[in-house]
C-alpha positions in Angstrom: 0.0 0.0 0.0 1.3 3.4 -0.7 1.5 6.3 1.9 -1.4 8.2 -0.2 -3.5 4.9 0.1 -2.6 4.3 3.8 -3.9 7.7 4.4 -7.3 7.5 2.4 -7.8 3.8 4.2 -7.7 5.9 8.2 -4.6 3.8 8.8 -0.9 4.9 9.8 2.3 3.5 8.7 5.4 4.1 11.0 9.2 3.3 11.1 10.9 2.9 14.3 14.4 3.2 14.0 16.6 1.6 16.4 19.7 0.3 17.6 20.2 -3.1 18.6 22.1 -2.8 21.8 20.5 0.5 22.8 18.2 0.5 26.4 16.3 3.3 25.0 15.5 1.6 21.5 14.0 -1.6 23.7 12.1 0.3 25.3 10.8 2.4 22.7 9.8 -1.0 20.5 8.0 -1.8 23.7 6.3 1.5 24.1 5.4 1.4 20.9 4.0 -2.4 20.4 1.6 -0.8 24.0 0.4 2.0 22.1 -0.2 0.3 18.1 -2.5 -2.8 21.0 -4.7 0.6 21.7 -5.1 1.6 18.7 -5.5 -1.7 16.9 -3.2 -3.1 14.3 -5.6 -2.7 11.2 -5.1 1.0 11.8 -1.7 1.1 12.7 1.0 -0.5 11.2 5.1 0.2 12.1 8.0 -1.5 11.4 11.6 -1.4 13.4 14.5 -0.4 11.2 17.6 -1.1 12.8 20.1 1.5 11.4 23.4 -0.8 11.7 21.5 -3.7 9.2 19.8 -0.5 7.1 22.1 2.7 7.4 21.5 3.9 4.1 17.2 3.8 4.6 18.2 5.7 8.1 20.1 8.3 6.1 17.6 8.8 3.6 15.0 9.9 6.2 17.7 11.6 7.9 17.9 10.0 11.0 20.5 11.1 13.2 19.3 9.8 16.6 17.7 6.5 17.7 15.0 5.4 18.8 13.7 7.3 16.4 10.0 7.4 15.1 8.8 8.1 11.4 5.2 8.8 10.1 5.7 7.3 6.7 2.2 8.3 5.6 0.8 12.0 5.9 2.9 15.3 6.4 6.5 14.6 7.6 7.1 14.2 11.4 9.0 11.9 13.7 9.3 11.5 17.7 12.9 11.1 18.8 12.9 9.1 22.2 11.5 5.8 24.3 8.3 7.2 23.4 7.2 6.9 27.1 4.9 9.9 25.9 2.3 8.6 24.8 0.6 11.8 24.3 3.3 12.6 21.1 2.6 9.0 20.1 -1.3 9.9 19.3 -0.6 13.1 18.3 1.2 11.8 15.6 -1.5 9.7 15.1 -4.0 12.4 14.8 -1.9 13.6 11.9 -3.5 11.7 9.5 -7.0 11.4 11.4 -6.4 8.4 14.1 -7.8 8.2 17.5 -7.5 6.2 19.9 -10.2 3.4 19.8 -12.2 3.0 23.3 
């Protein structure tokens, strides 16, 4: 599916970048696995990047710090961090219309 299709579907597609023997990239891929359970898979979909296997897809959406996350559909934006914050998580979310499912 492409990011224009993702968007017109209410659905997210993310990119968690990563290092593989960084504390704060565990915990981010666990943060983030909580939040994606809330929300429901079918709406939100990520995948972890790890920049040592992949360096040149971290350098071509410039990432310079890990854990870093990447809305890969809708406008550009990204949440450096654990992503204990789950407040930035879903309003990155509400970037391309998703809320949190109740």
């Amino acid at each position: 599916m492409d990011e224009s299709a993702a968007e017109r579907s209410g659905s997210a597609r993310l990119v968690l970048y990563v290092s593989p023997d960084s504390h704060a990239s565990l915990k981010a891929r666990t943060n983030l696995a909580a939040i994606v359970e809330r929300y429901g898979p079918d709406r939100v979909r990520f995948e972890v990047c790890d920049v040592s296997r992949e360096p040149l897809r971290a350098e071509q959406d410039r990432i310079l710090y890990t854990p870093t996350l990447v809305l890969k559909s809708g406008p550009p934006a990204w949440i450096v961090g654990d992503l204990s914050d789950r407040g930035a998580v879903a309003q990155l979310l509400r970037l391309v219309g998703i809320e949190e499912t109740s």
